[in-house]
N, C-alpha and C positions, 0 to 999 in steps of 0.2 A: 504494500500500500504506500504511496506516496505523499510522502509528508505535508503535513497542514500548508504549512511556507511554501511548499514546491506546487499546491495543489491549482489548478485554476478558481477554481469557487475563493481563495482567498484574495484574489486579483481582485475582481471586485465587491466583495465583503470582507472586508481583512478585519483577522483575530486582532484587539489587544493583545490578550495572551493566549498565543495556540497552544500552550500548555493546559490549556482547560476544556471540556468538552464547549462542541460551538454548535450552537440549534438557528437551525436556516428556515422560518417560518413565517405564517400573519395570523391575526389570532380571530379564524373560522372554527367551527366545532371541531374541525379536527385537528388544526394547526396547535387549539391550547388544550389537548389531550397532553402534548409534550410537556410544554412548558407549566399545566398543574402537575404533573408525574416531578419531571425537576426539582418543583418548588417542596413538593409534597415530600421528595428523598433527602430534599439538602445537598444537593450535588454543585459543586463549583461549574459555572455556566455561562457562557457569552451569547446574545440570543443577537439578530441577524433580522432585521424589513426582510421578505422574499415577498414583493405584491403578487396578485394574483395575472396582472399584467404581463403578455406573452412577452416584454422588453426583458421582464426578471426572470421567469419559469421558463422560457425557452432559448432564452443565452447559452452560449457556448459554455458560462464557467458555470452557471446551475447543473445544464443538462451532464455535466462529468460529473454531478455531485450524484445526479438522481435524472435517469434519463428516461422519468416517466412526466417528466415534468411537473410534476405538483407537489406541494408543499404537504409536510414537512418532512424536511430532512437533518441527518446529524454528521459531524464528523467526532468522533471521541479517540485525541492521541492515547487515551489510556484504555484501550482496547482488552480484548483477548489475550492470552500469554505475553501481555504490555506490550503490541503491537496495536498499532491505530487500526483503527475501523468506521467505514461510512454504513451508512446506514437508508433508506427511506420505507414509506410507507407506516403508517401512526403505529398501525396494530403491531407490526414487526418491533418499532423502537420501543413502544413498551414492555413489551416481552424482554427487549434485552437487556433495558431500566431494571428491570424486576430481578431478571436472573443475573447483572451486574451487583447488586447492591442487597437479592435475599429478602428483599420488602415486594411489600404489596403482590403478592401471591397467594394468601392465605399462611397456614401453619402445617400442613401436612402434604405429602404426595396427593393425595385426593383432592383437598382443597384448591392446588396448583392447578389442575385439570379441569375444574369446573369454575376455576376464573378464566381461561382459555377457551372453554365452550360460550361464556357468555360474552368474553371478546369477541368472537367469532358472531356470535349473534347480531353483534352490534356493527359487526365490518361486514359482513355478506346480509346483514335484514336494516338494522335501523338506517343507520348511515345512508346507505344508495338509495334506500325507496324513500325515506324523509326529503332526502336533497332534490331528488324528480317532483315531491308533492310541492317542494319551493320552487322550482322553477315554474309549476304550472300553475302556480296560487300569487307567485309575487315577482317572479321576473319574467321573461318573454315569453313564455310558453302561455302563460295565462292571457295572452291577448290571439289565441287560436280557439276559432268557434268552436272547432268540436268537443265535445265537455266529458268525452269515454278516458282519454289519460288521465285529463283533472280527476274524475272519480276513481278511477283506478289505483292512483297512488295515496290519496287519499283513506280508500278503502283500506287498501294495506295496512297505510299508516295508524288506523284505527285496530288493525288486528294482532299489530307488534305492539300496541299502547296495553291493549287488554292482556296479551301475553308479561309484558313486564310489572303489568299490575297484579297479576296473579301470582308471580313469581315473589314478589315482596308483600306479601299478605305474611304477617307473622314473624318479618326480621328487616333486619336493618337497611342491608345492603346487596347488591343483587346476586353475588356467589354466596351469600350468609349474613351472618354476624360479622363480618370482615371487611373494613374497606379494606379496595384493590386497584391494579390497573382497569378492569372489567368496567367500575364505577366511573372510575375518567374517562372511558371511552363513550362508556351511554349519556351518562348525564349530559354533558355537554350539547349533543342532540336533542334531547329533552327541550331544554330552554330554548332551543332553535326555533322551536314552535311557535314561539311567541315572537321573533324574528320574525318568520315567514308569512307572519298573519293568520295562520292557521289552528290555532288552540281552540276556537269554536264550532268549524270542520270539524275536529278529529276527537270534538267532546274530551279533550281535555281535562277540565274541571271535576268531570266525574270518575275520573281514577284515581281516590282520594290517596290511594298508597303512591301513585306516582310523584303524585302534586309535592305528598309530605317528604320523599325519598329526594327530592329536587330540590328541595327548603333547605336540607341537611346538608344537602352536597354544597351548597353554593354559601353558604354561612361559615364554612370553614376557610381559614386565612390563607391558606395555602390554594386556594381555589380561586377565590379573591384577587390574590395576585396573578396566579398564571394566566386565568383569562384575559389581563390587560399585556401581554407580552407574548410579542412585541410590540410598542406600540405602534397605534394604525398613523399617528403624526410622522 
């Protein structure tokens, strides 16, 4: 892997200190997935503007970082057998958050596995079908007559709401009694609804475990912060 300094992505976002890990994001639901996981470990951190704008994400020194083009990404000189490592894609970086540092996985081999199914939930159901129900409720999609997408993703989103409200009927946080990365990845979504315009669509209100699961998340200080970083000025 080639060094922080030698890297392109430093060219135009250069570390103060590449001796720290450096997170290249904006802070979208998924972008401050990272940056509450960071705040939430206590990890030494340089956080990095990447706008969503193809002049940032589809540069020559982003696209070496992460050549899927989208945010977020990491570079951490303190790698693997203390070898550097890049990193993209949220779900991925929090797994390696997790397995870097021993937090926020739960307490047991079990545990591990079923914050990883609920990540998983949240990267292959909430994630994709919440962001389709925003662009057809609040950005261009929503000015196209045909109303079968808007209800479609909609519907969804109303069937992944009912599933996480059943899911936390009886505990705290959504792999258990445990916050985890799984909680950083969904919540953030969560709130998006309110974003999107959408929390009256998707009856919202009446998934009282959800509403109350989202209060918790978003009250804690480490949460607080990461959602505003980087910031959008």
């Amino acid at each position: 892997m080639t060094s922080l300094t030698d890297h392109p992505v430093n060219n135009r976002w250069p570390a103060k200190d590449p001796s720290i890990l450096q997170l290249y994001s904006f802070p979208t639901p998924n972008g401050v997935k990272v940056s509450i996981a960071l705040e939430e470990l206590g990890l030494a951190y340089e956080a990095h503007k990447v706008t969503l704008s193809d002049s940032d994400v589809k540069s020559a020194e982003f696209l070496a970082l992460n050549p899927n083009n989208k945010i977020p990404a990491i570079y951490d000189p303190n790698g693997p057998d203390g070898k550097p490592i890049a990193l993209f894609e949220s779900g991925a970086i929090l797994l390696y958050l997790a397995d870097k540092t021993g937090k926020l996985s739960g307490h047991t081999a079990a545990d591990k596995h079923h914050v990883t199914q609920w990540l998983m939930f949240q990267m292959g159901g909430v994630g994709p079908m919440f962001g389709q129900m925003g662009y057809f409720c609040k950005f261009a999609g929503s000015e196209i007559e045909d109303t079968r997408p808007r209800e479609r993703y909609i519907a969804e989103a109303q069937r992944l709401l009912a599933v996480v409200d059943k899911q936390l009927d009886g505990q705290q946080w959504i792999a258990g009694d445990f916050y985890s990365i799984a909680d950083i990845a969904l919540a953030p979504w969560l709130a998006a609804l309110e974003f999107y315009g959408t929390q009256d669509v998707t009856n919202w209100h009446q998934h009282k475990n959800a509403v109350a699961y989202l209060e918790r998340f978003l009250e804690r200080p480490a949460v607080q912060r990461g959602r505003v970083i980087p910031s959008r000025d």
